[in-house]
Every structure is written in C-alpha cells, then in structure tokens.
C-alpha positions, 0 to 999 in steps of 0.5 A: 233258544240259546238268549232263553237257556242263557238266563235260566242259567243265570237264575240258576247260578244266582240259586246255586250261590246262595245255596253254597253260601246257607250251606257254607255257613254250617259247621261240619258237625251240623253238615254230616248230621244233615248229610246222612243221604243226599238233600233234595228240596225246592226254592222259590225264585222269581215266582218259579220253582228250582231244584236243590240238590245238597251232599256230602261228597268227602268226608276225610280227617281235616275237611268235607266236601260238599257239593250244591246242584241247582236245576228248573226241573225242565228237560232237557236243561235239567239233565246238566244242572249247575253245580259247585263245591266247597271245602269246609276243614275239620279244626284240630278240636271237635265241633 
C-alpha cells in the first residue's frame, strides 16, 4: 500500500509541476481573468485521469498568488492532494 501511494504521488508531482509551470507562464492580467472562481479540470496521464485544481489565492498591489492542486479522485489519497504555489509580481506598468 505505502510502494502503491508512493507512486501515485510521484505521478501526481510530475502533474503538479507541469500545471505550475503552464500556469506560471501567464501573465497577471491573463490569471485574474481566468481566476475569477476556482479552475477545476481534468488531465490525462499514463492513460488515467487527475484532478487539477487552479486559484487565485492573493491578489494584492505587487504580486498574485496562485495556488495548483493536483489529485487521482481516488479516496482516501484525494482528501490530501498535492500542492504548491507561486508568486507572480505586478510590474510597475499595466499588463
């Protein structure tokens, strides 16, 4: 059981840091018109689905947070999906 979760981890991270780096890539404008409300949506990999979960998680005067969640939908493992953030700063003229 530990071996099987180890791996289905490691998928997930391999999920979770393409994710942050597609969304990474956007500019702020782009991210708070497609952040209005939290992303949800599905990826194939290895022939299986995942769950991605995309949101805004700061919006303040010289940087967003976003933060990227990535799960199998399988229970209990889903109830602690991975995740990470990142910080994209405002530059001092509009995007």
């Amino acid at each position: 059981m530990i071996q099987g979760m180890q791996t289905r981890r490691e998928d997930w991270r391999l999920i979770l840091n393409s994710e942050v780096e597609r969304w990474s890539l956007k500019s702020c404008e782009q991210l708070t018109g497609e952040l209005t409300e939290v992303k949800a949506y599905e990826v194939v990999f290895n022939h299986k689905n995942y769950q991605v979960e995309v949101q805004l998680l700061e919006n303040t005067d010289k940087y967003l947070q976003i933060g990227v969640s990535v799960d199998d939908a399988s229970i209990p493992a889903s109830f602690r999906p991975l995740s990470a953030s990142f910080i994209r700063e405002k530059s001092s003229r509009s995007e």
